[in-house]
C-alpha positions in Angstrom: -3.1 -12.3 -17.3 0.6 -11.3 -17.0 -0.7 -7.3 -17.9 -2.4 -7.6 -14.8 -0.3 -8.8 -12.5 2.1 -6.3 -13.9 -0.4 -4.2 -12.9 -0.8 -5.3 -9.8 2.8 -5.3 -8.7 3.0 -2.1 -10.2 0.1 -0.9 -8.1 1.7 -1.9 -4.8 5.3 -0.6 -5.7 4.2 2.9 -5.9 2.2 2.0 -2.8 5.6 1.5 -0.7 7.2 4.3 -2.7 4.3 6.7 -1.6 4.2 5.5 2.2 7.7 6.1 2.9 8.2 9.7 1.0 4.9 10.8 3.2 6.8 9.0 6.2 9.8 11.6 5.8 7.6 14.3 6.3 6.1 13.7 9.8 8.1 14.2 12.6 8.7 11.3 14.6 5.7 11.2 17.9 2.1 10.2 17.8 1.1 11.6 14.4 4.1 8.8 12.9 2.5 6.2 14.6 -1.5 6.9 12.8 0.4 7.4 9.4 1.7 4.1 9.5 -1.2 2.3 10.9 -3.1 3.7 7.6 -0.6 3.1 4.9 -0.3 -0.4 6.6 -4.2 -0.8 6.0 -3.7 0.6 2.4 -1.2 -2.0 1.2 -2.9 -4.5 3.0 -6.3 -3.8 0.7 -3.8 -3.4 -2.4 -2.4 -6.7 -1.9 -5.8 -8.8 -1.1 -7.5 -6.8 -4.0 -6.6 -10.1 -6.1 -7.6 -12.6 -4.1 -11.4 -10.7 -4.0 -10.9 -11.2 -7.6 -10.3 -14.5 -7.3 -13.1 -15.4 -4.8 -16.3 -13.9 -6.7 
């Protein structure tokens, strides 16, 4: 139980870490804007993915 929610916080750590080195990249404009909106969506499916777990 703990192992996985190790895992889990683990999982959604390097989530963060990846979303703000990719966010360095892009200039600021329209393109920053999508890159958000999709790394948003990402951590938002890595930090339900439990609570499916839960559910079924």
């Amino acid at each position: 139980m703990i192992e996985s929610v190790r895992e889990w916080v683990l999982s959604v750590i390097i989530l963060v870490a990846a979303a703000a080195f990719f966010e360095g990249f892009f200039p600021p404009g329209g393109m920053d804007r999508y890159l958000k909106y999709i790394f948003a969506l990402i951590l938002l499916s890595a930090v339900l993915s439990p609570v499916t777990l839960l559910l079924t």
